[in-house]
C-alpha positions, 0 to 999 in steps of 0.5 A: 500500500503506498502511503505517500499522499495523492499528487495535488496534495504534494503539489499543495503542500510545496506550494505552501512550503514555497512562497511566491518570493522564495519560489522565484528567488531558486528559479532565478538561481537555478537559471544563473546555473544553467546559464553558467553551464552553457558558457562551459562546453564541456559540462557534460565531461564532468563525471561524478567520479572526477569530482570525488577524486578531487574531494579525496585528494584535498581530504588528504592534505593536511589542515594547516597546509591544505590553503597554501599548498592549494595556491602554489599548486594552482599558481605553478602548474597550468595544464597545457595540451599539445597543439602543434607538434615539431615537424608543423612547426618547423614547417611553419617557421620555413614558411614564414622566413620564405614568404616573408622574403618574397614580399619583400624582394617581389613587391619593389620588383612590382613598383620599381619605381617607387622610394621604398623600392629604390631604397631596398633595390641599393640596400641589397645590391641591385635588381639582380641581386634582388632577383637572386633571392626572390628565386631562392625564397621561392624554391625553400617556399616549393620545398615546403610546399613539397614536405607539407603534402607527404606530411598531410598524406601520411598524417591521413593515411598512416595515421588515419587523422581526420580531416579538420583542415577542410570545411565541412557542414558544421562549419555552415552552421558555426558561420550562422551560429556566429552571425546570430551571436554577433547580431544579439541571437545567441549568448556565446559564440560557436563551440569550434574543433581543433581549426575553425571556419576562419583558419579553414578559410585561411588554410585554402587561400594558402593553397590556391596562393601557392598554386597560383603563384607557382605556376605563374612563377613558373611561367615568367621564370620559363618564358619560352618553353610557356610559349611552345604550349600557350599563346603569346598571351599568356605571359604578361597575362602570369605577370599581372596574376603573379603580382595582384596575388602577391598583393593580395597575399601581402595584405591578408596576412598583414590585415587578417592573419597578424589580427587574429594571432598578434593582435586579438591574442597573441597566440604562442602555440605555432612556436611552443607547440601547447595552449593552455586549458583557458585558451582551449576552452575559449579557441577550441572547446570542442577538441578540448571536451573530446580530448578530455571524454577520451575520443581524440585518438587512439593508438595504433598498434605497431603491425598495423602502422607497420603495414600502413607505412608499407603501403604509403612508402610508395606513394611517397616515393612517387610523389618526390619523383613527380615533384624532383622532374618539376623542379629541374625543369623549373629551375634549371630547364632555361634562363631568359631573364634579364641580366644587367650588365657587368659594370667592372671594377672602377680602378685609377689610370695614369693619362698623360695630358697632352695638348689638343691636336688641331687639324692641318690645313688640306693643300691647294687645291687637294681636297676640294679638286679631288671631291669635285672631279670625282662627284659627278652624276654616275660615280656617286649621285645616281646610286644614292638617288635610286637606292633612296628615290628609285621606288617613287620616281622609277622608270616606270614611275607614273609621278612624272619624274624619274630618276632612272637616268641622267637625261631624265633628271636633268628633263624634270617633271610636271613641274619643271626642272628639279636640278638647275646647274650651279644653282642649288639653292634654286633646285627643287630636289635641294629645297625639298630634301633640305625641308625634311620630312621627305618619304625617300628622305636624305642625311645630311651628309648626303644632302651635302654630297647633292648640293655639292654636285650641283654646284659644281654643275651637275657633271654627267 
């Protein structure tokens, strides 16, 4: 027989037992507790087991040390979790010396022009120079490139990590959570794994920028061997993607990048390798709750990654081929860049000063008798004349002036004679050469030799 009172009895009674005010007091303390509990993503790990051994451990310590041992303990010993091992962050670290180094060799190269480029072109040593360790910088940046995508594979599958690197649906949802959290909608931000929407982002602007600055790299680098498959085109057209891309680089890792782990927090972990349990649970609650839960990763038994690193020793070995034949040919196959010429050693000589020599006078009647009796009209004006003017004023010319003999010079045109004996001044092929602008137009030292032979009469 159950003896306990009917159910609207019990509800009477804890209405009684439960004033108004001291009912709305408990509900407004449990809900501060449920709120504080949705601020902490890992409620749900908190077993009552933890919590008991914890009890026993403070029972344990003595009553008059109990406080300070507590306080040291908390003060010295900050539990950390391992974010990134050695080989990311040696990885990291190449990266960065590489990028950096392209930015600061490709951008003067991009605006030659401006002070800051001139300042760091007679910094290093020139554009050559310049050239040199832009080149070096993007072979370390190839070779890293290179060891990241092994190290991907085998993380994948050898180890058989997951793939958090890459967006997936939950991702939509964090972006949507995270907009209704910033609009006023939500309390707390999205709970994120080990990387978040915005490091994904991040992640996959990397590989588009590498794979696009390569290959354009490649193609400005080898101009020629471009040009045996693509059109004409597709050169100046890898130089404008090259340079927009590093711009583009330049400033999102300035703007996006240095903000988020510089700036907002200053975020040890890529040359530390750990993060602290407060920065875990505010950067990356989820992983934290299932690393504490015990379903981050298992070990794997030594056959079994024995077996794995077999089969993967292969692929590796077929990449590296695949990546050595595209580095010969990227480096080593042609070199067609500009090279400025050698300005030699700058050294004193011993020059002994002499006077100016001044030129002699010609004999009586040498010079100017020779060139005289010797210009005439078939040793020297008419193949100047037909070479210059023979397409226009041919034989067969239709312009009513030909060149083609002497009797047709000396004849003229439609418009009269173009050559009056002794009279240069008045000769039309004189005027007209000596206004320039002609279509068969003379030199000057051939406008000379012409006027000279009429003067001296037009001789046949």
């Amino acid at each position: 027989m159950n003896n306990r009172p009917p159910k609207q009895w019990r509800k009477r009674r804890s209405n009684r037992w439960n004033p108004p005010l001291l009912r709305r007091l408990r509900n407004n303390l449990s809900r501060r507790r449920r709120n504080r509990r949705r601020k902490s993503p890992i409620h749900w790990v908190r077993s009552r087991r933890v919590e008991k051994d914890n009890r026993r451990k403070r029972m344990q310590t003595p009553a008059k040390g109990r406080q300070t041992v507590t306080k040291s303990t908390e003060a010295s010993s900050v539990k950390t979790y391992v974010r990134f091992d050695l080989i990311q962050r040696v990885q990291h670290i190449v990266f960065l010396i590489s990028f950096t180094l392209l930015g600061f060799t490709g951008l003067p190269q991009k605006f030659p022009l401006s002070p800051i480029s001139l300042a760091i072109f007679e910094a290093v040593g020139g554009v050559e120079r310049i050239r040199a360790i832009h080149h070096a910088s993007a072979i370390a940046m190839m070779i890293v490139s290179v060891f990241h995508v092994l190290e991907v594979t085998y993380r994948i599958l050898v180890l058989r990590t997951p793939i958090s690197m890459i967006p997936w649906i939950d991702d939509a949802k964090h972006v949507l959570h995270d907009i209704q959290y910033y609009l006023g909608f939500k309390k707390h931000k999205a709970y994120y794994g080990r990387y978040s929407y915005a490091e994904k982002m991040e992640y996959l602007a990397l590989i588009w920028g590498t794979i696009v600055m390569g290959l354009t790299g490649f193609m400005m680098w080898n101009p020629i061997t471009t040009l045996r498959f693509l059109p004409g085109e597709a050169v100046p057209a890898a130089k404008a993607a090259h340079g927009g891309e590093a711009v583009l680089a330049v400033l999102a890792i300035i703007i996006w990048h240095f903000y988020h782990v510089h700036i907002k927090h200053f975020n040890k972990s890529m040359f530390t390798g750990k993060l602290s349990r407060e920065e875990m649970e505010h950067e990356h609650p989820a992983e934290l709750a299932m690393i504490e839960a015990g379903k981050h990763q298992e070990p794997i038994p030594p056959a079994v990654l024995r077996k794995r690193q077999m089969i993967y020793a292969p692929i590796a070995v077929v990449i590296l081929a695949l990546f050595a034949f595209g580095f010969y040919y990227f480096v080593g196959y042609e070199s067609t860049a500009v090279v400025d010429p050698d300005t030699g050693e700058t050294v004193e000589v011993f020059v002994p000063v002499t006077p100016t020599p001044i030129p002699t006078e010609p004999a009586a009647g040498e010079s100017s008798g020779a060139s005289s009796g010797t210009l005439n009209w078939s040793a020297g004006i008419a193949p100047l004349l037909q070479s210059k003017c023979g397409m226009c004023h041919g034989a067969d010319t239709s312009t009513g002036l030909a060149f083609d003999s002497y009797e047709s010079i000396m004849k003229g045109g439609t418009n009269g004679p173009v050559v009056v004996p002794g009279d240069s001044v008045n000769s039309s092929l004189f005027k007209v050469q000596s206004a320039g602008g002609h279509f068969g137009q003379l030199t000057a030292e051939e406008i000379v030799r012409v006027q000279q032979w009429i003067d001296a009469g037009a001789p046949e």
